[in-house]
C-alpha positions as CSV (number, residue, x, y, z in Angstrom):
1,X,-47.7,-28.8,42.3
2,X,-47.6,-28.4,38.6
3,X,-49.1,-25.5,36.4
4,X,-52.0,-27.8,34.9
5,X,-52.6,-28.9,38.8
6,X,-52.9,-25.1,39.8
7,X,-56.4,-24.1,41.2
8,X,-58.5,-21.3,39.0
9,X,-58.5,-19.2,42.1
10,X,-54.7,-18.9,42.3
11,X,-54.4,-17.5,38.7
12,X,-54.2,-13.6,38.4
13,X,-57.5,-12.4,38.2
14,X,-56.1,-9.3,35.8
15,X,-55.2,-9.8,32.3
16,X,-53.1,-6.8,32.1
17,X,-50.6,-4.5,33.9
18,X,-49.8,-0.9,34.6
19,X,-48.2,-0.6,31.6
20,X,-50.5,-2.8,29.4
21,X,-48.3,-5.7,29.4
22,X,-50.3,-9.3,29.4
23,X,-50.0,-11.4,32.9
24,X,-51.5,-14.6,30.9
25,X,-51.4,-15.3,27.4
26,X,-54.5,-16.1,25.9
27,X,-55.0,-16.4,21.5
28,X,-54.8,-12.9,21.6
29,X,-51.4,-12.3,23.4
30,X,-49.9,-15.4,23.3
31,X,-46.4,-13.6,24.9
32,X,-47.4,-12.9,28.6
33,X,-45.3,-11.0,30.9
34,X,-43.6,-13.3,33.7
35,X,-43.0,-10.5,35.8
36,X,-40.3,-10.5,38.2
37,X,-38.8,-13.4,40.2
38,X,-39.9,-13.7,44.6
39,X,-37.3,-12.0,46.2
40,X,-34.8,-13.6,48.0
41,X,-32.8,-12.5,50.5
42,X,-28.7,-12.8,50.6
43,X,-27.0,-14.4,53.1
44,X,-25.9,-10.6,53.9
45,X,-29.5,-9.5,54.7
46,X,-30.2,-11.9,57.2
47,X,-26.9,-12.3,59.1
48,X,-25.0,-9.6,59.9
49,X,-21.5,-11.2,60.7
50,X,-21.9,-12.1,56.9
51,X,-22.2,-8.3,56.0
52,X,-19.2,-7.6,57.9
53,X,-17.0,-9.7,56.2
54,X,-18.2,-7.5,52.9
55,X,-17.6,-4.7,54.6
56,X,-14.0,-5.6,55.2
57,X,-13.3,-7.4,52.3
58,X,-14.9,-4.2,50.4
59,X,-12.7,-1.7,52.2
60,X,-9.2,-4.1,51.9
61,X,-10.0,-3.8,48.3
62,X,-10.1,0.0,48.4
63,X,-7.1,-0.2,50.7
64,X,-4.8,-2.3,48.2
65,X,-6.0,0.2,45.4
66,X,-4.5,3.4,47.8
67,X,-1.6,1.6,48.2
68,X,-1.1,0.7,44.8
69,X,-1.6,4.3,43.8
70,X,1.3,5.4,46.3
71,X,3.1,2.4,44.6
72,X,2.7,4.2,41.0
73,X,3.8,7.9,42.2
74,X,6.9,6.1,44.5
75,X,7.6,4.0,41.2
76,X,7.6,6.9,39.2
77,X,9.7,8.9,40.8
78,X,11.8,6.4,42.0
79,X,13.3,4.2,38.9
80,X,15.4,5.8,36.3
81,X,14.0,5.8,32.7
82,X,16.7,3.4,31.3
83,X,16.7,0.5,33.8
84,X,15.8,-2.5,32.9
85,X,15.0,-6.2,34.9
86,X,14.6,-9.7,33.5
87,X,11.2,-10.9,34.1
88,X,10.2,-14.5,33.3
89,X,8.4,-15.4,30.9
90,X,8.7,-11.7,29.3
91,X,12.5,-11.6,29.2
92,X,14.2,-8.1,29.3
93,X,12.0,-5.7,30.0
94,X,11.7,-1.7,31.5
95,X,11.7,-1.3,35.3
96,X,9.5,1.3,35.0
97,X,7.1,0.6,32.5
98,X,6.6,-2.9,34.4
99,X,5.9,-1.4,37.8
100,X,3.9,1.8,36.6
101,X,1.8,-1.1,34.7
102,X,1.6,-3.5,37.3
103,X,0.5,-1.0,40.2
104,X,-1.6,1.1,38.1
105,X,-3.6,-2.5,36.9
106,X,-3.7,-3.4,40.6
107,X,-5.4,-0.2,41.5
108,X,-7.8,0.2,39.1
109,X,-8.8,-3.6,39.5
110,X,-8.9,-2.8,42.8
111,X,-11.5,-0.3,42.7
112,X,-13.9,-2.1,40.0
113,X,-13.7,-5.3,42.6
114,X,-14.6,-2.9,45.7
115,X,-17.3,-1.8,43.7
116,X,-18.7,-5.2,42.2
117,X,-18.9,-6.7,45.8
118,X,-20.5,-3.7,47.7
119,X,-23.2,-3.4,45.1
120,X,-23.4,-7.6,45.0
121,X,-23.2,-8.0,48.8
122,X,-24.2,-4.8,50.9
123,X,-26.4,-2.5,48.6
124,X,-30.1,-2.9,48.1
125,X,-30.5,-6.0,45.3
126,X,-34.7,-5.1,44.9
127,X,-35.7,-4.8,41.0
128,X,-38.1,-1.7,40.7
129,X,-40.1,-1.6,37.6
130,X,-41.2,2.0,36.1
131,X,-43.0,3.3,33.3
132,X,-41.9,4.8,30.7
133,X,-43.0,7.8,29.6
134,X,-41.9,9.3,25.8
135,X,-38.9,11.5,25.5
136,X,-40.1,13.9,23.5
137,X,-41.3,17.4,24.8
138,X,-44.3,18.2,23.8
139,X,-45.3,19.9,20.5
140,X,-46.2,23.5,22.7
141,X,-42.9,23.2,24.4
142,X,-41.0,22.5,21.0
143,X,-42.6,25.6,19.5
144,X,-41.7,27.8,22.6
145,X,-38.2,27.1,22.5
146,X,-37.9,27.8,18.8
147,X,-39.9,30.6,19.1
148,X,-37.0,31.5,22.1
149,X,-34.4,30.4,20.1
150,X,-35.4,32.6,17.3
151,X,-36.0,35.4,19.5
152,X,-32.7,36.0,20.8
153,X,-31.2,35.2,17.6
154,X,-32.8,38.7,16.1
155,X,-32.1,40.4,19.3
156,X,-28.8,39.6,19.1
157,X,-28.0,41.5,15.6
158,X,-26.2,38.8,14.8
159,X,-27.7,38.6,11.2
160,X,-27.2,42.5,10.6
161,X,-24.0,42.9,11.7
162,X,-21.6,41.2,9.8
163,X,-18.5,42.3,11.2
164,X,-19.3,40.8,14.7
165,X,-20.4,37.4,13.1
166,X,-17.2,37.1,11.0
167,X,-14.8,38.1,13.6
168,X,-16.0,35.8,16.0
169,X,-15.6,33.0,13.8
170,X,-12.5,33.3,13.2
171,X,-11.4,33.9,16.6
172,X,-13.5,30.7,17.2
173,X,-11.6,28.8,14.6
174,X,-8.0,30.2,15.9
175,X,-8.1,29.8,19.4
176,X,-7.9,25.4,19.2
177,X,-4.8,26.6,18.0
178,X,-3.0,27.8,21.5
179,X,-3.7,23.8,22.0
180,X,-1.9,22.6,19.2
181,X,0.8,24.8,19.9
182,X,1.2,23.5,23.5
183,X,2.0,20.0,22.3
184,X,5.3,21.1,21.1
185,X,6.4,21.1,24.6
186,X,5.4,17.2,24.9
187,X,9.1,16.0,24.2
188,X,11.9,16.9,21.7
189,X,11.5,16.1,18.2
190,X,12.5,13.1,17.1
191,X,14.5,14.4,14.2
192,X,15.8,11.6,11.8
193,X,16.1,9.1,14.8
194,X,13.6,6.9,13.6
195,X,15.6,6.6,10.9
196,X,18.9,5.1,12.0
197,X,19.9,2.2,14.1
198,X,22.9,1.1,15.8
199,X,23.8,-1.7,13.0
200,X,26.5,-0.4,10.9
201,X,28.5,-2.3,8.2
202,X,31.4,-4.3,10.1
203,X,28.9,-4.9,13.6
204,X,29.3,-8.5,15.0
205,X,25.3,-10.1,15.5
206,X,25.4,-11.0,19.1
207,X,23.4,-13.7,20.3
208,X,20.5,-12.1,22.7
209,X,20.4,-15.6,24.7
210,X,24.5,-16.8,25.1
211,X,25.6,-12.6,24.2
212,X,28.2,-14.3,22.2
213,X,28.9,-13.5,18.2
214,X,27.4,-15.7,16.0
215,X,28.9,-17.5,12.9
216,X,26.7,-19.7,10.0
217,X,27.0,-22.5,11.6
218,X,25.1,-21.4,14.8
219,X,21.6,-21.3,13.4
220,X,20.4,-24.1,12.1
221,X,17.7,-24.9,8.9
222,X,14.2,-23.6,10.3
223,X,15.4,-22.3,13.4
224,X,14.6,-18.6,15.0
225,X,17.1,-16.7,16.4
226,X,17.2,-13.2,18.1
227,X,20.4,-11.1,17.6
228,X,21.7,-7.4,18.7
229,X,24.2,-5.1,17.6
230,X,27.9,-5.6,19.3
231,X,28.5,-3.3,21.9
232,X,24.7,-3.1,22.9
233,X,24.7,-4.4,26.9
234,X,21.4,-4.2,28.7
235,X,23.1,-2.6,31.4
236,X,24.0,0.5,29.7
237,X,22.1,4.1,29.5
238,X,19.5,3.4,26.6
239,X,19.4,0.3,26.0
240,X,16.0,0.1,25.4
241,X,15.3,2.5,23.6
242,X,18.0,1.1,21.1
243,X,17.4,-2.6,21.2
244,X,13.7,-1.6,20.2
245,X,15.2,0.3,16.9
246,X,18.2,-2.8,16.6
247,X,16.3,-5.9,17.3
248,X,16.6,-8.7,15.1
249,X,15.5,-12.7,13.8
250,X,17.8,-14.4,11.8
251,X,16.1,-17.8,10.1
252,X,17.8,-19.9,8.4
253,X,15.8,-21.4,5.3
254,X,17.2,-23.2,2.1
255,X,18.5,-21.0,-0.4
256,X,16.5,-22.7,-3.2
257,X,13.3,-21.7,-1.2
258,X,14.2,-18.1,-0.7
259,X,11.6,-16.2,-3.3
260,X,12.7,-12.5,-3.3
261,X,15.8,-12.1,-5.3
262,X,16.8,-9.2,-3.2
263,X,16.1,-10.9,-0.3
264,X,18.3,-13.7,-1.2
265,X,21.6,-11.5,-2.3
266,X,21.4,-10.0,1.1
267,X,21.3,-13.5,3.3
268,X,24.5,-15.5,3.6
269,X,24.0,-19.3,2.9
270,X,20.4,-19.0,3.8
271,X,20.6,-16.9,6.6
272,X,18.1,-14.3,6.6
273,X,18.4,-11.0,8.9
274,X,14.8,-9.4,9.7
275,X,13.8,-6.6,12.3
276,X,12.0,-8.4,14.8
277,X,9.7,-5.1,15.7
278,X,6.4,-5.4,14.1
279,X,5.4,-2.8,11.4
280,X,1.8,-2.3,12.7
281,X,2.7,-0.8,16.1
282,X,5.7,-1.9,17.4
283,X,5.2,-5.5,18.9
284,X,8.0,-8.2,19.1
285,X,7.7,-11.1,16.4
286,X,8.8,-14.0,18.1
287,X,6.5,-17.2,16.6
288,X,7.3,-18.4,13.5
289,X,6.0,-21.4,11.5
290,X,8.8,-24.1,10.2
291,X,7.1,-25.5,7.6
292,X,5.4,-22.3,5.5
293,X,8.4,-19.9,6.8
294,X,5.6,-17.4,8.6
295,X,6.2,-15.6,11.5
296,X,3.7,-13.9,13.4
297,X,3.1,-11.3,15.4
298,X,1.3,-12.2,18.8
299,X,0.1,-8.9,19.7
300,X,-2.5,-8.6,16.3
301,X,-1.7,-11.4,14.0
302,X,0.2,-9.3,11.2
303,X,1.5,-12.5,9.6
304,X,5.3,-12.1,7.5
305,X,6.8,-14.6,5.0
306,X,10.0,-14.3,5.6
307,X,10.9,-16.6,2.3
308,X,9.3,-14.0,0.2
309,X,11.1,-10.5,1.8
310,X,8.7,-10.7,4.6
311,X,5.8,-9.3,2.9
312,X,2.5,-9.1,4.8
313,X,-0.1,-11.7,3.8
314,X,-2.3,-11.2,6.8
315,X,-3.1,-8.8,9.4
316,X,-3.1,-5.0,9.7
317,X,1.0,-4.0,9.5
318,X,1.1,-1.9,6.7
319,X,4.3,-2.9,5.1
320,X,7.3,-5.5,4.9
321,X,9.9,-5.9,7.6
322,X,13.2,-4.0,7.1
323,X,16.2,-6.6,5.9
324,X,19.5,-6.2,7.1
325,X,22.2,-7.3,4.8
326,X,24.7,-9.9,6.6
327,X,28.0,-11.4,5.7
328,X,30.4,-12.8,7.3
329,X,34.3,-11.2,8.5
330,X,37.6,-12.8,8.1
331,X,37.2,-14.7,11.2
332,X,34.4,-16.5,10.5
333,X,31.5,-14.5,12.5
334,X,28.1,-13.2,11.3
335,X,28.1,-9.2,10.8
336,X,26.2,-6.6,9.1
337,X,26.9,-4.5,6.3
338,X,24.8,-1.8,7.0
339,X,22.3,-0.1,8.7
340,X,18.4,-1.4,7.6
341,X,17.8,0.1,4.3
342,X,14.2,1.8,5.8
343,X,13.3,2.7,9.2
344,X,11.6,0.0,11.6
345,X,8.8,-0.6,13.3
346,X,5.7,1.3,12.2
347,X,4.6,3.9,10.0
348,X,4.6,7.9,10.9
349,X,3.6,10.8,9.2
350,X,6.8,12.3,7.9
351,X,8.4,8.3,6.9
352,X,7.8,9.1,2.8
């Protein structure tokens, strides 16, 4: 039956609610409140083989989330700091980083979908509706507690005696202090580590793909190309914590397009060497753009043209990326000539 087909007698007899909202709009109130929707029941209320399952599929949610919790503190404790697995479509990567990631995701997902389906499937779905009443206190009650406020404020001498007020400032304002102090313990100091790589005039580029050295004729015009230092193996003690100082992109892009002057005295036929660690927070650039020589970064779109010293002409990195000046030896290969002539990757507070 349609609303025009409805009988008079069926139609709330009340114009208003509780809380003064309108049931039926009229010329007066022509936005009525619709009120809530019937009630209906889930398959859960009715059939309790139904709210079993839930019940089990709620607690093997909270089961996987223990067990990936166990998972974190084993993984933790477990993998050295410096290994490293290959892990498709990431590439090289840290062991531990991966699993303390991946387990502590799994947990916490874990939880929040234990939680989504009890509430969805077991616990009471009934809307309640209440009224609201204001937040304010009332104008008596607003007065008392000024008048309380005020109160202790002379009883505590606190205006008189001067001494006592100043002192406990400044023991207020020192004591954060004992904090600040504590976070020298948080790790050694990085010193001028930031600074320095492990490129040095005379080091061989090493291809990160074949881990063979690299001459001209290996990169082609508009190609992207990912080189390390020689004598960097992913198997070694640090070798991630140096291949994310020493990582590089070489593109090759006619000389007569190259823009920077600089920029083109330190490329060899073309070849242009670039730290491939974003200077907004440390991302890998690995897309780049044939036609308009851009490479981005995927993490937050800092965009670099690498024709024109790899300036930033969109996103939120703060500054070019570091070029390392290349040649090439007497037998032909690709190989720096120098360590980069600032430090990579993002800004910090004592870079100048």
């Amino acid at each position: 039956m349609s609303s025009q087909e409805t009988p008079d007698e069926k139609l709330p007899a009340e114009q208003g609610s509780a809380h003064g909202a309108v049931r039926v709009a009229d010329e007066k109130n022509p936005f009525a409140d619709p009120g809530l929707p019937p009630h209906e029941p889930r398959i859960q209320d009715i059939d309790e083989r139904a709210a079993k399952r839930s019940e089990r599929t709620v607690a093997l949610l909270f089961t996987l989330s223990m067990l990936a919790t166990v998972g974190f503190i084993a993984s933790f404790v477990a993998i050295p700091i410096d290994k490293s697995v290959y892990i498709f479509p990431l590439g090289q990567i840290g062991a531990m980083n991966f699993a303390l990631g991946t387990t502590l995701g799994v947990a916490l997902f874990a939880i929040g979908a234990g939680a989504v389906h009890w509430a969805r499937t077991l616990m009471s779905d009934h809307e309640l509706t209440d009224e609201r009443h204001p937040i304010a206190a009332p104008p008596e009650v607003r007065e008392q507690v000024m008048e309380d406020f005020r109160q202790g404020a002379k009883e505590s001498v606190i205006g008189r005696r001067k001494l006592i007020r100043n002192t406990m400032f400044g023991a207020l304002a020192l004591f954060p202090l004992s904090g600040v102090v504590l976070l020298r313990d948080l790790g050694p100091l990085p010193e001028d580590k930031l600074r320095h790589t492990l490129w040095a005039k005379g080091k061989l580029l090493i291809n990160m793909n074949t881990n063979e050295p690299m001459r001209p004729s290996d990169i082609a015009v508009g190609s992207l190309t990912f080189a390390k230092p020689e004598g960097l193996e992913e198997d070694e003690h640090g070798f991630m914590n140096e291949i994310a100082k020493a990582a590089l992109m070489l593109v090759r892009i006619q000389p007569d397009n190259i823009k920077d002057k600089q920029s083109l005295e330190w490329s060899h036929q073309g070849i242009l060497a670039y730290s491939k660690i974003c200077t907004h927070v440390g991302c890998p650039i690995s897309l780049y753009e044939q036609q308009t020589h851009h490479a981005l970064c995927p993490c937050h779109q800092s965009t670099f043209d690498l024709a024109d010293g790899a300036r930033v002409i969109f996103g939120p990195a703060g500054h070019a990326l570091p070029q390392l000046r290349i040649g090439v030896n007497d037998e032909g290969y690709l190989e720096a000539l120098g360590d980069f002539d600032e430090p990579v990757g993002p800004s910090f507070w004592e870079r100048g």
